[in-house]
SEZA-925098 format. One record per atom (N, C-alpha, C): residue number from 1; residue in three letters; atom name; x, y, z. Coordinates in steps of 0.02 Angstrom, whole numbers. Layout:
BEGIN
[NUM ALA CA [X Y Z]]
...
//
This chain:
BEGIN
[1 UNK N [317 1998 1701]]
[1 UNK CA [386 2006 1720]]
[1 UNK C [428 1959 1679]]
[2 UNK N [469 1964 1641]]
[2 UNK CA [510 1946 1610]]
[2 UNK C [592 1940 1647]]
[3 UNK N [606 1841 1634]]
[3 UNK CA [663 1831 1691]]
[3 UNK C [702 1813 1636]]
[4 UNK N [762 1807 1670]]
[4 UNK CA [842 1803 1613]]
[4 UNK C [872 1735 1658]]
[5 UNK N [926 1703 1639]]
[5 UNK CA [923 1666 1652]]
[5 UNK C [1010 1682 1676]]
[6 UNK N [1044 1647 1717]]
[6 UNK CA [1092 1663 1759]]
[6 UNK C [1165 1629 1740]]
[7 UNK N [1212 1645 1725]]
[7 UNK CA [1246 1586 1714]]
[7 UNK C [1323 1621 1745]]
[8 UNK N [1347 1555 1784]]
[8 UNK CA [1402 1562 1840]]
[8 UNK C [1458 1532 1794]]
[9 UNK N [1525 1570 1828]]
[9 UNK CA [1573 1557 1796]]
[9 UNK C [1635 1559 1845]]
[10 UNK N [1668 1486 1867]]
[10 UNK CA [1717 1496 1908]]
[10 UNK C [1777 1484 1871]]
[11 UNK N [1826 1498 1934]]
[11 UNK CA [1891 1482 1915]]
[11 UNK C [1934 1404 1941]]
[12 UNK N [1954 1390 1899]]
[12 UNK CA [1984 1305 1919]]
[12 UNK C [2002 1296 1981]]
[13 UNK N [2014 1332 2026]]
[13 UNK CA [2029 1330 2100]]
[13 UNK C [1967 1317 2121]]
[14 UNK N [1892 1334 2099]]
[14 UNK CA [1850 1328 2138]]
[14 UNK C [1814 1259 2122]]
[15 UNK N [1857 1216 2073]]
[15 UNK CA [1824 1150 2065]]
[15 UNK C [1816 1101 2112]]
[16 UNK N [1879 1094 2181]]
[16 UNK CA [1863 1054 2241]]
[16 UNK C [1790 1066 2278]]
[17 UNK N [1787 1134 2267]]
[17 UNK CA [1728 1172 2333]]
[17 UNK C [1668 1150 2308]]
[18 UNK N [1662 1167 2224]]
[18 UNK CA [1597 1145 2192]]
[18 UNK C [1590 1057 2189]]
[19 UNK N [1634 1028 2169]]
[19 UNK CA [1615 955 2186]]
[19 UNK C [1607 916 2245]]
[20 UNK N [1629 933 2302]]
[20 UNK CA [1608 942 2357]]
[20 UNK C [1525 972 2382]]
[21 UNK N [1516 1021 2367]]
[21 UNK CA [1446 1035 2388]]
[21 UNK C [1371 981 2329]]
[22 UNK N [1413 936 2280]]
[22 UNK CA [1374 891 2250]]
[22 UNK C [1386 831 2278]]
[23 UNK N [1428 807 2348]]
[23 UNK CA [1445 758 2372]]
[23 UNK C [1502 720 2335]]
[24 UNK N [1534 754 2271]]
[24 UNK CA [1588 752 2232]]
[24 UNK C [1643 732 2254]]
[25 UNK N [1694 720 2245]]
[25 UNK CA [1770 736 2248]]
[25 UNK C [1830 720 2209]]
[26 UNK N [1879 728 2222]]
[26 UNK CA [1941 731 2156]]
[26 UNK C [2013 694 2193]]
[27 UNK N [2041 643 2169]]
[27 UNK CA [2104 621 2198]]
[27 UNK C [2170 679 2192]]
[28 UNK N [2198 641 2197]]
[28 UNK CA [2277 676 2194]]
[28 UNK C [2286 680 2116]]
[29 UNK N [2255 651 2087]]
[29 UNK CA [2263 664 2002]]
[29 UNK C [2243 698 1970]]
[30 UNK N [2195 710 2021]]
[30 UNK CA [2128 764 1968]]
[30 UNK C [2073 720 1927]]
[31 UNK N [2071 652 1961]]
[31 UNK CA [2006 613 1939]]
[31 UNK C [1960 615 1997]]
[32 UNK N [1895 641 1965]]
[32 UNK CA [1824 658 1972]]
[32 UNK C [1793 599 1996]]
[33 UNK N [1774 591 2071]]
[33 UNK CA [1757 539 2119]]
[33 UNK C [1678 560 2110]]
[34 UNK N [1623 509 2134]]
[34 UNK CA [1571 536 2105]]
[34 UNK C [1545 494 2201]]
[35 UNK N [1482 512 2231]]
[35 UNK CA [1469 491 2303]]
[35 UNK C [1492 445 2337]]
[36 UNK N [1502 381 2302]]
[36 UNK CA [1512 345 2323]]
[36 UNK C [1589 311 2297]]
[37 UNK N [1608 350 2284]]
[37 UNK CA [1690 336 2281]]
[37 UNK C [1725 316 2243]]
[38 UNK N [1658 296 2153]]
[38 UNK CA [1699 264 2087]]
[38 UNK C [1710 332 2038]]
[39 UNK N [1737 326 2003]]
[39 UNK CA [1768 362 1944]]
[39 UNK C [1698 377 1922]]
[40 UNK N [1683 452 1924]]
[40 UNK CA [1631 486 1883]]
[40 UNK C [1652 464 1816]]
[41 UNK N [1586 463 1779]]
[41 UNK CA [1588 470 1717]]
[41 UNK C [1548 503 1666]]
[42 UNK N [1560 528 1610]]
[42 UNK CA [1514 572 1559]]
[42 UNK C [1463 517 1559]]
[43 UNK N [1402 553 1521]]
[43 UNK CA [1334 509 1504]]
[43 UNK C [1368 452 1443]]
[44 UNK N [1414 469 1411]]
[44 UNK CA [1441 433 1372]]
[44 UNK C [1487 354 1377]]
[45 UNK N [1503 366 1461]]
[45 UNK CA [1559 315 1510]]
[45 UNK C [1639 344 1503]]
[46 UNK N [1646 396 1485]]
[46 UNK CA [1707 428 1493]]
[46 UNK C [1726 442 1565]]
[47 UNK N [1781 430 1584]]
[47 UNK CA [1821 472 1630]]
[47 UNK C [1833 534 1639]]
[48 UNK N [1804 573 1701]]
[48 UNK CA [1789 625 1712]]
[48 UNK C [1862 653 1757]]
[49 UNK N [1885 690 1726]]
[49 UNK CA [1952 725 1771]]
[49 UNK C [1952 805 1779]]
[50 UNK N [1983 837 1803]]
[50 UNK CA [1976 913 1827]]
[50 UNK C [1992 946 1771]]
[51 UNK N [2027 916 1723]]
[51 UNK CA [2057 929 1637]]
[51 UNK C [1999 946 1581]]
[52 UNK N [1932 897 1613]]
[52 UNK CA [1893 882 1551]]
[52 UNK C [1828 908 1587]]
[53 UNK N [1815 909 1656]]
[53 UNK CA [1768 928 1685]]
[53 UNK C [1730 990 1634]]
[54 UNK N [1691 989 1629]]
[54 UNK CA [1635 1052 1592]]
[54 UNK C [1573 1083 1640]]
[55 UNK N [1553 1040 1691]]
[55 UNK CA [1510 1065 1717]]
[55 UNK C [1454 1028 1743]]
[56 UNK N [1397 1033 1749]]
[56 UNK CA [1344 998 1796]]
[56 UNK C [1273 1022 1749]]
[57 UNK N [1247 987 1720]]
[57 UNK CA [1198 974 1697]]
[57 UNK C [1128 1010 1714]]
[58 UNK N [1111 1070 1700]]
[58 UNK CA [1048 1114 1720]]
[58 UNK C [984 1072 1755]]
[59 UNK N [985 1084 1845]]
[59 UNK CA [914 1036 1872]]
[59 UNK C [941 947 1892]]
[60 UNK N [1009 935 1880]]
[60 UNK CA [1023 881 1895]]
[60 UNK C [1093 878 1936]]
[61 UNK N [1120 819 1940]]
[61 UNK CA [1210 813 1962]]
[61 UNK C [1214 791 1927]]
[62 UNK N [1219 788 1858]]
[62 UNK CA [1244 731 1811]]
[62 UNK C [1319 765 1806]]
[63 UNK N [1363 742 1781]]
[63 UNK CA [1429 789 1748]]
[63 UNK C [1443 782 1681]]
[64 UNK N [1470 834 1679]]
[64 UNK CA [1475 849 1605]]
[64 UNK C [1544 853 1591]]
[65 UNK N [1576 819 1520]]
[65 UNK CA [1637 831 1510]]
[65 UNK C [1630 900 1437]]
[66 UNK N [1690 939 1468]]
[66 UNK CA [1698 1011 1418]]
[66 UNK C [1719 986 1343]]
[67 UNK N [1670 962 1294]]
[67 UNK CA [1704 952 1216]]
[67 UNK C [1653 989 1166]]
[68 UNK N [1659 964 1119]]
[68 UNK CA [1605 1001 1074]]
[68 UNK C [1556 946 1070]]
[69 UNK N [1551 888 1068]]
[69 UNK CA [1503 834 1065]]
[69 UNK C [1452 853 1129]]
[70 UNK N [1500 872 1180]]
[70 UNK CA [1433 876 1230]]
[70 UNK C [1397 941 1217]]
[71 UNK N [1412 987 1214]]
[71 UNK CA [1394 1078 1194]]
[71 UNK C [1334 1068 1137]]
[72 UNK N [1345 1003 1082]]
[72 UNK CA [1308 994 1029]]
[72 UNK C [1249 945 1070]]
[73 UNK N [1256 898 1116]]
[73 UNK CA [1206 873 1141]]
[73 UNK C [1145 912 1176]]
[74 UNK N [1182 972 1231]]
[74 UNK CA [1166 996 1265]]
[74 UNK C [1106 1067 1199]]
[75 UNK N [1142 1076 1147]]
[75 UNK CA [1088 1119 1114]]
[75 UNK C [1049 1078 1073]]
[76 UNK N [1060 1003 1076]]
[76 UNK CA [972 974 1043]]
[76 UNK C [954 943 1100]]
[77 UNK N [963 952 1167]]
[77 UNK CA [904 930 1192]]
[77 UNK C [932 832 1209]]
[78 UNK N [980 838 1181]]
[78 UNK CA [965 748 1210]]
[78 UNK C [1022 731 1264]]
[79 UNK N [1045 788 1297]]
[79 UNK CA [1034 773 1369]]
[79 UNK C [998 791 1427]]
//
C-alpha cells in the first residue's frame, strides 16, 4: 500500500485556534507567546509574530518563521 503524505493549509484567521491547541498564544500585536508566556522564537532566536509565523515543524512544536532560509533548512534536513 502506498501512502501520500498530507499537507494542511489554513487561513490567517485560523492562527489563534492553531496556536492555542499547541498551548501557544498571540498578544494584541500579533507576537507569538510560546507555554509559558515568553516571546516564541525561530530555531535561529528570532521573534516570532503572526506576520512571519510559517508553521510548526513536522513531529514536533518547534515554530517556524515563513522565509526562504528556513524552506532551505527545512529541504537539507538541518532542522
Amino acid at each position: 500500500m502506498k501512502y501520500t503524505k498530507a499537507r494542511l493549509t489554513f487561513t490567517p484567521g485560523a492562527l489563534p485556534f492553531l496556536l492555542k491547541a499547541f498551548g501557544h498564544s498571540m498578544t494584541e500585536n500579533g507576537v507569538i507567546l510560546n507555554p509559558t508566556g515568553e516571546i516564541a522564537l525561530t530555531p535561529e532566536g528570532e521573534e516570532l509574530t503572526k506576520d512571519n509565523f510559517g508553521g510548526f515543524k513536522k513531529g514536533s512544536i518547534q515554530l517556524l518563521k515563513k522565509d526562504l532560509l528556513t524552506a532551505i533548512k527545512l529541504t537539507e534536513g538541518s532542522y
